[in-house]
C-alpha positions as CSV (number, residue, x, y, z in Angstrom):
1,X,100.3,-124.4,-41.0
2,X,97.0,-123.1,-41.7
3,X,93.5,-125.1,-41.0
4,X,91.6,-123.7,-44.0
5,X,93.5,-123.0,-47.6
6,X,91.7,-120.7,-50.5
7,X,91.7,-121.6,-54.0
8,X,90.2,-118.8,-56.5
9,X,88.6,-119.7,-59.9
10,X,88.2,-117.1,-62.7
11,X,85.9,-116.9,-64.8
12,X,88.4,-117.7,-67.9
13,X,89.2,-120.8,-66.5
14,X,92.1,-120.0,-64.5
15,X,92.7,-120.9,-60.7
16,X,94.9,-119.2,-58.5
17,X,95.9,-121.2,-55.2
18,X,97.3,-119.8,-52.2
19,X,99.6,-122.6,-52.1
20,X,101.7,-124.0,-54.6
21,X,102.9,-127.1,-52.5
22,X,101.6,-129.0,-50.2
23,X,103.7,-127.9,-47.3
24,X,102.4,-124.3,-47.6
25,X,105.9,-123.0,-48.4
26,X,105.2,-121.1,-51.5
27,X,102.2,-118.9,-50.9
28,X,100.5,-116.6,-53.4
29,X,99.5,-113.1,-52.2
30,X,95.3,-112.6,-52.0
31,X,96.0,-109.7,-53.9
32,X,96.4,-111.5,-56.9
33,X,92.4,-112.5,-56.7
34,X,91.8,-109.2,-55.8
35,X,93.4,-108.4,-59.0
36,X,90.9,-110.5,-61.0
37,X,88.0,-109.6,-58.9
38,X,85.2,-108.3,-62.0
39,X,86.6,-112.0,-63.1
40,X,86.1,-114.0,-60.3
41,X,83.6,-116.8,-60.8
42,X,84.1,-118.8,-57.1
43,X,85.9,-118.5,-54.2
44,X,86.6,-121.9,-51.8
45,X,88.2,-122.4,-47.9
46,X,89.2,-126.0,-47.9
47,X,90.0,-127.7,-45.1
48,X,93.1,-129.6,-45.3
49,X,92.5,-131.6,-42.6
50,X,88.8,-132.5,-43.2
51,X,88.7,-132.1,-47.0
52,X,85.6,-130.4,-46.1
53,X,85.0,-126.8,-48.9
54,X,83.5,-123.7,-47.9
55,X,82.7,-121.9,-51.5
56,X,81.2,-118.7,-52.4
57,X,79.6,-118.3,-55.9
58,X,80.3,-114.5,-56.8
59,X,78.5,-115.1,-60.2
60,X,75.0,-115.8,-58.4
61,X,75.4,-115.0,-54.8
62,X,75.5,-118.0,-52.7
63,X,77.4,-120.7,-50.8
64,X,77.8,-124.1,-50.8
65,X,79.4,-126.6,-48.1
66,X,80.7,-129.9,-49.5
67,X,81.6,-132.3,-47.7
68,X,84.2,-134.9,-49.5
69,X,82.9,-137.0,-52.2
70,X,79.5,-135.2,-51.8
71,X,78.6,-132.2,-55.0
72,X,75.2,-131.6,-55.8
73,X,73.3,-128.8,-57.3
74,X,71.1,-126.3,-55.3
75,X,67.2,-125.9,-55.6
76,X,65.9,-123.1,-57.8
77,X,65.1,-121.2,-54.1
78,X,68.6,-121.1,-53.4
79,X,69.7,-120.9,-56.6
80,X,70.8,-116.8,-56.5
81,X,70.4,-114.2,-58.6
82,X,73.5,-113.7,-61.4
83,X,71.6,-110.1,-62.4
84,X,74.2,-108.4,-59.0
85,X,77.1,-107.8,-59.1
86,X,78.4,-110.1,-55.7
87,X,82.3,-108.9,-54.2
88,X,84.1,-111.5,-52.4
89,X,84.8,-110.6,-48.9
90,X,88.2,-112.9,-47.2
91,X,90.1,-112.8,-43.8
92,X,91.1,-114.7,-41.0
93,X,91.1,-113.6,-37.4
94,X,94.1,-114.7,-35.1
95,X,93.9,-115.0,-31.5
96,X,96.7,-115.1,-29.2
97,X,96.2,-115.9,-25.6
98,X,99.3,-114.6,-23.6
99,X,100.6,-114.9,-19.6
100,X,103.1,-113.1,-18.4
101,X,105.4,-115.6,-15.9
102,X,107.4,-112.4,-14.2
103,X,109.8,-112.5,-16.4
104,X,108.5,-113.2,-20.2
105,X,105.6,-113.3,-22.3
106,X,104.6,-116.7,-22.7
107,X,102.1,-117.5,-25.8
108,X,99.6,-120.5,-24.2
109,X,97.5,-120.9,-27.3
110,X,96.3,-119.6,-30.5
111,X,92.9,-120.3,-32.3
112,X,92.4,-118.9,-36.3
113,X,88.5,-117.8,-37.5
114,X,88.1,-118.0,-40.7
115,X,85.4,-115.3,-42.7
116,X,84.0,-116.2,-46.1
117,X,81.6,-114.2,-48.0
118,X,80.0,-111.5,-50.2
119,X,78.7,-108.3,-50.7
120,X,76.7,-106.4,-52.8
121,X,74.7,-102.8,-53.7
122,X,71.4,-102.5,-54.1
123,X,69.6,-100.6,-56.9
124,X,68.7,-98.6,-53.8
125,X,72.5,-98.0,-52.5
126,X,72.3,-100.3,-49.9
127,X,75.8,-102.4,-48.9
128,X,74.3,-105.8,-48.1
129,X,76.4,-108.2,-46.9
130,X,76.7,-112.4,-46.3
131,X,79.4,-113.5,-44.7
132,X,80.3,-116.8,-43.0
133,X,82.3,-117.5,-39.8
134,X,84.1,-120.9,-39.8
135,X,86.7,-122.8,-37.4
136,X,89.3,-125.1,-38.6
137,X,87.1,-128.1,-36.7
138,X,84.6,-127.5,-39.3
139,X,81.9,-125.4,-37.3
140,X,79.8,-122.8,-39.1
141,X,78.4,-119.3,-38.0
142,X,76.1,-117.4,-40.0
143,X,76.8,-113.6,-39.8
C-alpha cells in the first residue's frame, strides 16, 4: 500500500481520487487530472497513516501543510499570485535495495519519495519551478 494517496479538486467542484476504496484496490489513472489540468484548482498527498495533507494551490501558487484537525488561512505574504498560470508537477520515486545471495536476487528493502509541486513561465520565458520532496514519515524537503 502506498504512504501518501492524491486527491485532485477541479475547479467545477469535482474531485478525482486515486482511490476509490479504502484498501487501494480500485485506482484511478493520474491521467485523468492531467486531463483537467487548465481546471485544476488544488492538488493534495495525504498521508494515510498520519492524516497529515501536503496541498498545492494551482490557482495562486502555493502550498499548504495541514496537519489533522488544523486549517487556517495564509498571510497576504504568502498568499500567491492567481495572475500565473501554476502546472502541477506529481511523481513518486521507488527505491529498491537488492543483494544477490549466489543464487537469487533478494529485495532487502524499499523506501517511496514522494514530489509535489508547480511550475510556471515567466513573462520573460523562464520555467520556474517549486517542488516539494516528502517521505511517508512525514519529513519535508524543499527543492
Amino acid at each position: 500500500m502506498l504512504g501518501l494517496i492524491w486527491q485532485a479538486y477541479l475547479k467545477d467542484g469535482k474531485i478525482i481520487k486515486q482511490f476509490d476504496d479504502d484498501a487501494q484496490t480500485q485506482e484511478h489513472k493520474f491521467q485523468e487530472v492531467l486531463d483537467h489540468q487548465d481546471n485544476l484548482a488544488v492538488f493534495n498527498l495525504i498521508n494515510v497513516n498520519s492524516g497529515r495533507v501536503y496541498q498545492v494551490n494551482l490557482e495562486h501558487g502555493r502550498f499548504h501543510i495541514f496537519s489533522p484537525g488544523f486549517i487556517d488561512a495564509p498571510e497576504a505574504e504568502v498568499a500567491g499570485n492567481a495572475a500565473q498560470r501554476y502546472r502541477l508537477i506529481n511523481f513518486r520515486r521507488v527505491t529498491q535495495n537488492m543483494s544477490w545471495n549466489g543464487k537469487s536476487m533478494n529485495n532487502d528493502s524499499s523506501s517511496i519519495l514522494y514530489f509535489l509541486g508547480y511550475q510556471y513561465t515567466t513573462a520573460e520565458g523562464k520555467n520556474v519551478k517549486q517542488l516539494l520532496q516528502i517521505n511517508d514519515r512525514d519529513e519535508i524537503y524543499l527543492i
